[in-house]
C-alpha positions as CSV (number, residue, x, y, z in Angstrom):
1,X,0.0,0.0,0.0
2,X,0.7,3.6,-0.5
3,X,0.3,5.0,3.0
4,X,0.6,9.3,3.7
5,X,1.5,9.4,7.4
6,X,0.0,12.8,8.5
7,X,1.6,14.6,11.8
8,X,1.2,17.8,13.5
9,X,5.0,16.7,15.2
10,X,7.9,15.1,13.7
11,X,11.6,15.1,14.4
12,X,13.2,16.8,15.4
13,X,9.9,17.2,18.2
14,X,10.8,14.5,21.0
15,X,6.9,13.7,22.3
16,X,4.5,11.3,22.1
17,X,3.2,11.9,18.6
18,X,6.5,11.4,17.3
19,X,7.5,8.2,19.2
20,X,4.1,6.8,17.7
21,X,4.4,7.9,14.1
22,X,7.8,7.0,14.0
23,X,7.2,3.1,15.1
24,X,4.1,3.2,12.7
25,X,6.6,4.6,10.2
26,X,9.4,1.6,10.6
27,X,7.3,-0.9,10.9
28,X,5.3,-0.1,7.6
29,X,8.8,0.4,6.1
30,X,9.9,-2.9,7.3
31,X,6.7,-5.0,5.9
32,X,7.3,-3.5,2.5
33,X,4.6,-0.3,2.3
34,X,5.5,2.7,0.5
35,X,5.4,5.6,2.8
36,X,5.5,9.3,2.9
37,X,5.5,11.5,5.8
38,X,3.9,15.2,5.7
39,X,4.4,17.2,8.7
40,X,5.2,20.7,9.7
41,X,8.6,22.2,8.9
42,X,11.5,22.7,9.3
43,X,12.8,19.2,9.9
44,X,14.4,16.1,7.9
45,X,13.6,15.6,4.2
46,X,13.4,11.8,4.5
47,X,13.2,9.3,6.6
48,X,14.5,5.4,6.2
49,X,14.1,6.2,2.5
50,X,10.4,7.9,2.5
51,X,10.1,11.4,1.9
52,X,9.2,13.8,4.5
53,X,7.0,16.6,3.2
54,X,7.7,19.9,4.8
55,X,4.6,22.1,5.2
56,X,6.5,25.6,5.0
57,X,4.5,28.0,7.6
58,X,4.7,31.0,5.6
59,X,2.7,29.6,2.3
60,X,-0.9,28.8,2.1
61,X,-1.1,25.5,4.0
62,X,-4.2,23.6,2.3
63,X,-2.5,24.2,-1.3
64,X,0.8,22.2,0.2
65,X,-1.1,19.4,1.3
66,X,-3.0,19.0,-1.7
67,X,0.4,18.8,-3.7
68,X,1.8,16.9,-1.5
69,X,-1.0,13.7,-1.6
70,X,-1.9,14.4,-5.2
71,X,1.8,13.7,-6.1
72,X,1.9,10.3,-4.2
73,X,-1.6,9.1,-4.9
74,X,-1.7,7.3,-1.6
75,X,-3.9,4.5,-0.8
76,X,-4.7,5.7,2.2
77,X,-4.2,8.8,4.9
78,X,-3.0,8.2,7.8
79,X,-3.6,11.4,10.5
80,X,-1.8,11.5,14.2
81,X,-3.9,13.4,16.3
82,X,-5.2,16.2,13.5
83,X,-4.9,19.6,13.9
84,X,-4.0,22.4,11.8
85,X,-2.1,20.0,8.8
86,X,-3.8,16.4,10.1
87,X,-7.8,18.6,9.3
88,X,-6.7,19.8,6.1
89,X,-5.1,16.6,4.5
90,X,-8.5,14.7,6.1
91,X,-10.5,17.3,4.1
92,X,-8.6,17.3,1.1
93,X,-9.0,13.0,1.2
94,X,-13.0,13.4,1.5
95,X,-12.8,15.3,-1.5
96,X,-10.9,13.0,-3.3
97,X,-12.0,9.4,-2.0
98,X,-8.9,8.4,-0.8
99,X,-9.8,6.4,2.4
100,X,-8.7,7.8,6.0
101,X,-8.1,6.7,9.1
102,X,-7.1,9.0,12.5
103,X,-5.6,8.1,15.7
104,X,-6.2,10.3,17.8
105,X,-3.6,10.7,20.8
106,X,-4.8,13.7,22.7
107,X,-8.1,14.1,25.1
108,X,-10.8,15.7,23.6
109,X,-11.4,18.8,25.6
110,X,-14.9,20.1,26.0
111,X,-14.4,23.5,24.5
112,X,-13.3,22.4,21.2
113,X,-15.5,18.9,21.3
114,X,-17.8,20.6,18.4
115,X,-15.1,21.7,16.0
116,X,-13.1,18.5,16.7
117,X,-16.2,16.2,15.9
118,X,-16.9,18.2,12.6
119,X,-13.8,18.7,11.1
120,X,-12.1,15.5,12.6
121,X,-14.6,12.8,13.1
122,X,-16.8,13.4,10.7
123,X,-13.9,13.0,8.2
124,X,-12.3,10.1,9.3
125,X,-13.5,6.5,7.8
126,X,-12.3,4.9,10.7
127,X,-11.2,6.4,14.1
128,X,-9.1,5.3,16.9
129,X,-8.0,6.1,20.1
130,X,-5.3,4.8,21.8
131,X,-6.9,4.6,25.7
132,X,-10.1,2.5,26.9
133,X,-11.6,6.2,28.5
134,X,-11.5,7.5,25.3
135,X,-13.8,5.0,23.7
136,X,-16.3,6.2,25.9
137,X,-15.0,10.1,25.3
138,X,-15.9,10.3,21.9
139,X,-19.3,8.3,22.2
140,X,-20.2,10.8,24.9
141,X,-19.6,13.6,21.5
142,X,-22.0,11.0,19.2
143,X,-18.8,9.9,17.4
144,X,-17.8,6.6,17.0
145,X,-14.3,5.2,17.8
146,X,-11.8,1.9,18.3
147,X,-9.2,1.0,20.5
148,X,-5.9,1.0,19.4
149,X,-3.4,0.9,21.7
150,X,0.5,1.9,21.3
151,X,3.6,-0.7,21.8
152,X,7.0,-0.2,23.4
153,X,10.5,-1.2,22.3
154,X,11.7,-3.6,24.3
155,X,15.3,-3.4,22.9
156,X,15.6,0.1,23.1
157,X,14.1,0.4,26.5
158,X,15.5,-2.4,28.8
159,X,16.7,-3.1,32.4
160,X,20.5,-3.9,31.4
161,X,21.3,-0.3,29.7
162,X,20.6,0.6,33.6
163,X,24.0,2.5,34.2
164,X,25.3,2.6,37.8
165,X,27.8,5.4,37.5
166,X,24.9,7.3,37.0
167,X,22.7,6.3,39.5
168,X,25.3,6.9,42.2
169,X,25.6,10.5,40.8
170,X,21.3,11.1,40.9
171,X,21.3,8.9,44.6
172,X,24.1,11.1,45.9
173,X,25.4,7.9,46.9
174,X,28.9,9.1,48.1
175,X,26.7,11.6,50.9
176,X,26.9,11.5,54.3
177,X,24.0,10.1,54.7
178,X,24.3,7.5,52.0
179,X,22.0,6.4,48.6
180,X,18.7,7.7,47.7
181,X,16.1,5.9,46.2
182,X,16.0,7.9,42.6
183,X,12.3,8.8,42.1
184,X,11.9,9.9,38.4
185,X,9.5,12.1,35.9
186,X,9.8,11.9,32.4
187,X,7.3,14.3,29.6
188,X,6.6,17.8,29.4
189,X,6.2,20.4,31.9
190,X,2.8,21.7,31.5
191,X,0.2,22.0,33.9
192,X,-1.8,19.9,32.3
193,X,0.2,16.9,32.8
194,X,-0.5,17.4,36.6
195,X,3.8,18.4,37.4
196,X,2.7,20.8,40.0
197,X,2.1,17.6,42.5
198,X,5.5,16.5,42.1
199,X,6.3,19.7,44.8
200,X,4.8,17.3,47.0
201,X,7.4,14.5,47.1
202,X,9.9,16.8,48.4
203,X,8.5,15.8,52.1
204,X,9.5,12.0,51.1
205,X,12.4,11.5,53.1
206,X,14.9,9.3,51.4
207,X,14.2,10.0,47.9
208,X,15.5,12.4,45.3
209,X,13.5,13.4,42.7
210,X,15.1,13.6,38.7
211,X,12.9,15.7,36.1
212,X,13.4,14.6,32.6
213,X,11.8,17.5,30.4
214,X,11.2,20.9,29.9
215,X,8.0,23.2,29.6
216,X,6.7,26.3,31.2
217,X,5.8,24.5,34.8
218,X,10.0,24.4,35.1
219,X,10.8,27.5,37.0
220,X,7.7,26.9,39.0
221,X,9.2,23.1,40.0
222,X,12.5,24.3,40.6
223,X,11.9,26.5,43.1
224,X,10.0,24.5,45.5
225,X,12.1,21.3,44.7
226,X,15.8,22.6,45.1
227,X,17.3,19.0,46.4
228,X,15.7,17.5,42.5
229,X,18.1,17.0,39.4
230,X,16.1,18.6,36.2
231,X,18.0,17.4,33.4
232,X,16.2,19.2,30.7
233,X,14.5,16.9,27.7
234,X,16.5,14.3,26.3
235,X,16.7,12.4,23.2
236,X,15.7,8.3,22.4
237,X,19.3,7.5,23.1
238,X,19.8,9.3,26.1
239,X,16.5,8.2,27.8
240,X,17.3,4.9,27.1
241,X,19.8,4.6,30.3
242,X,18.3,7.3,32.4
243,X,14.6,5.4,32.5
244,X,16.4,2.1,33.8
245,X,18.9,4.1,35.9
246,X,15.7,5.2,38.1
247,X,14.4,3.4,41.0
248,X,11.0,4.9,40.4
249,X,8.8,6.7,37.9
250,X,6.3,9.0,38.9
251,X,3.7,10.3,36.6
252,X,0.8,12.3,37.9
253,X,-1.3,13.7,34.6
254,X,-4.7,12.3,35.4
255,X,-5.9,12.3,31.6
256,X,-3.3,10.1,30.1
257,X,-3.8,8.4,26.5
258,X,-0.7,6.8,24.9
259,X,1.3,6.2,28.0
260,X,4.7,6.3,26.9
261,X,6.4,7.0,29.4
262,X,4.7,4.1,31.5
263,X,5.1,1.8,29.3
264,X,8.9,2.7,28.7
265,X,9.5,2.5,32.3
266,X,8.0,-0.6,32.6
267,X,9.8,-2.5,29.4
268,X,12.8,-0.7,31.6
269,X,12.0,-2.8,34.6
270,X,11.0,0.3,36.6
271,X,7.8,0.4,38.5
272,X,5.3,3.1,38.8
273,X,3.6,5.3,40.6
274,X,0.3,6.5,38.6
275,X,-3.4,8.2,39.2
276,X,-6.3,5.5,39.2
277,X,-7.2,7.7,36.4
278,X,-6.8,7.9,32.6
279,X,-4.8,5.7,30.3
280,X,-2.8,4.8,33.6
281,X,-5.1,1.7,35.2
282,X,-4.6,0.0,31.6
283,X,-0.9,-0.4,31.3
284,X,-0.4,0.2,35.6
285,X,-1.5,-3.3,37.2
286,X,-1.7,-2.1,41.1
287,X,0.5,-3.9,43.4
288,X,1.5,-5.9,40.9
289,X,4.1,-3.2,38.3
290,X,3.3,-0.5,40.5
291,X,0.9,1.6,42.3
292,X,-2.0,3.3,41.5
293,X,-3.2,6.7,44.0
294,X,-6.1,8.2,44.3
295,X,-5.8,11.7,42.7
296,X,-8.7,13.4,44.4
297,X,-6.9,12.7,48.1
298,X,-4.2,15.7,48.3
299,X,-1.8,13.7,50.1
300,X,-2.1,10.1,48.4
301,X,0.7,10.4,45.5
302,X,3.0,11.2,48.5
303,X,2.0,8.2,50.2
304,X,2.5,5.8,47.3
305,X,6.1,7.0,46.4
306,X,7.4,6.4,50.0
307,X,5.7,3.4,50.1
308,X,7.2,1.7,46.8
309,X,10.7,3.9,47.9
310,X,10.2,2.2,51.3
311,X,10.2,-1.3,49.7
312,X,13.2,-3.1,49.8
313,X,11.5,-5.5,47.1
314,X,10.0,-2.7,44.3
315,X,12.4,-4.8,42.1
316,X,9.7,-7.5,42.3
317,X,7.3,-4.8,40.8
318,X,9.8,-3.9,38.2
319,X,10.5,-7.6,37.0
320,X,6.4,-8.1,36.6
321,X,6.2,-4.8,35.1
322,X,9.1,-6.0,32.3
323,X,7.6,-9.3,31.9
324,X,3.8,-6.8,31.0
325,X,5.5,-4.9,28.7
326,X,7.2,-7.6,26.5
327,X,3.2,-8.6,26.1
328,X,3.1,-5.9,23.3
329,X,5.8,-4.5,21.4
330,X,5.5,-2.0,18.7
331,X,5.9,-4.8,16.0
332,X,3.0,-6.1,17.6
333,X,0.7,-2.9,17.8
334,X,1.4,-2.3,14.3
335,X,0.6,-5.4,13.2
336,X,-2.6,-5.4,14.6
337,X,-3.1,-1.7,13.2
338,X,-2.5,-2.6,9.8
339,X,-4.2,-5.8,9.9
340,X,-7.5,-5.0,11.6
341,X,-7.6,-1.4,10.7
342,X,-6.5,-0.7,7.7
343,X,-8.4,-1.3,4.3
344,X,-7.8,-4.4,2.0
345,X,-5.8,-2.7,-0.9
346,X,-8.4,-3.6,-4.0
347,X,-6.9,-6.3,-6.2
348,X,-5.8,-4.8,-9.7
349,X,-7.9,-5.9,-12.4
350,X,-6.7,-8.6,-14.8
């Protein structure tokens, strides 16, 4: 098949949208579909061999896309999470017949739920969403949508890259007072994501927190947390050995979708700490790879990360939390996408 992968987000962005498109984008390479990427510029002009169409922000955007999927005739569109470019090249598919399918990776906020249902929805052949709350989401907005749920590399992210050089240096094992148990955040700091309540596990005694990102909640963190490490955002590579390097991951956004950064932790053998909300009491199993807290109790997420820090056998939680994750790799999500999602490519006539 001819597949256009439409993005709002591609690389050189490091977030959710791009980890997913980009394992879409292999795997389709890798079982022999022809693929072309359209996403906003500036950024890389191919990728693995596909081209990467560059919507240039200072030229009429609908006129781009159009060019861009007339000149690859695809056989299908493929939109992450549509907004300014996914809505056009949806529109511009309608138009032309070309089949569509959207995944839609962000929570559907009530102020926008019209416009989204109209110009997104409406548009898409088939729809998906990659959390069990967001089934029920879009049927509460009269729309209609699948679960699809996203993988996690298991190579990439795995409990032997943990480094402990590194670990000594975030523990402050060479203090007076000895090792801490390295409590970890990784994903953007925006309020949204729920950052703010990490201020809170600076009364856990025994821990040190380490923030892996960046965003506008920063300044904010760092002054009421001046014992954590921020290390700014870092790249696949990089967050590779820091997610296995942690004793714990924290994540406190209540409205989770994809899960990423859970499901990275856990192929990492790193348990977590989680709200019993969201996409987080799908890949979280309580007691089991982690903990789940109640987020409407002020003082719970505190609780749960001394508890699990306080646990001399968290590792136990980390091992089951590996042996989840292995359960469904990105090979397998794919699979399963292009095989029970996609259409049948019509047969060419004799």
């Amino acid at each position: 098949m001819r597949i256009a992968l439409v993005t709002e987000t591609f690389y050189p962005a490091a977030d959710s949208t791009t980890t997913t498109l980009k394992a879409t984008a292999d795997r389709l390479v890798d079982l022999g579909h022809t693929v072309r990427i359209i996403a906003p510029g500036p950024g890389l002009a191919s990728y693995r061999g596909c081209d990467v169409v560059r919507v240039r922000p200072l030229e009429p955007t609908g006129g781009q896309i159009r060019a861009a999927l007339d000149a690859f005739e695809p056989d299908l569109v493929h939109a992450a999470s549509p907004r300014f470019v996914g809505r056009k090249a949806l529109k511009h598919a309608r138009r032309t017949g070309v089949p569509t399918l959207v995944v839609e990776q962000s929570p559907v906020l009530d102020l926008t739920a019209d416009y989204w249902r109209a110009k997104v929805a409406d548009r898409a052949d088939t729809l998906l969403v990659t959390a069990p709350w967001m089934v029920d989401r879009v049927a509460e907005l009269g729309a209609e949508a699948a679960l699809w749920e996203p993988g996690v590399d298991t190579l990439a992210f795995n409990p032997t890259l943990r480094d402990p050089w590194l670990h000594d240096s975030w523990s402050r094992a060479r203090s007076k007072d000895g090792a801490q148990v390295v409590v970890g955040y990784v994903g953007s700091l925006h309020r949204r994501n729920g950052v703010r309540r990490l201020a809170d596990l600076a009364q856990v005694g025994g821990t040190r927190l380490v923030v892996i990102g960046d965003g506008p909640e920063r300044e904010w963190l760092e002054k009421r947390l001046p014992g954590a490490r921020f290390t700014g955002p870092l790249q696949t590579g990089d967050l590779t050995v820091a997610l296995p390097t942690l004793d714990v991951l924290v994540h406190p956004g209540e409205h989770e979708t994809d899960c990423h950064a859970l499901r990275e932790a856990a192929a990492s053998g790193v348990p977590a700490v989680a709200p019993r909300s969201g996409g987080a009491t799908d890949v979280v199993r309580h007691l089991e790879t982690g903990v789940l807290y109640d987020p409407a109790d002020p003082r719970d997420l505190r609780r749960a990360v001394a508890a699990v820090a306080a646990d001399r056998h968290r590792g136990l939680l980390g091992e089951a939390a590996r042996a989840t994750a292995v359960r469904r790799t990105w090979v397998d999500a794919v699979d399963e996408l292009v095989g029970s999602h996609y259409p049948v490519p019509t047969p060419l006539a004799a």
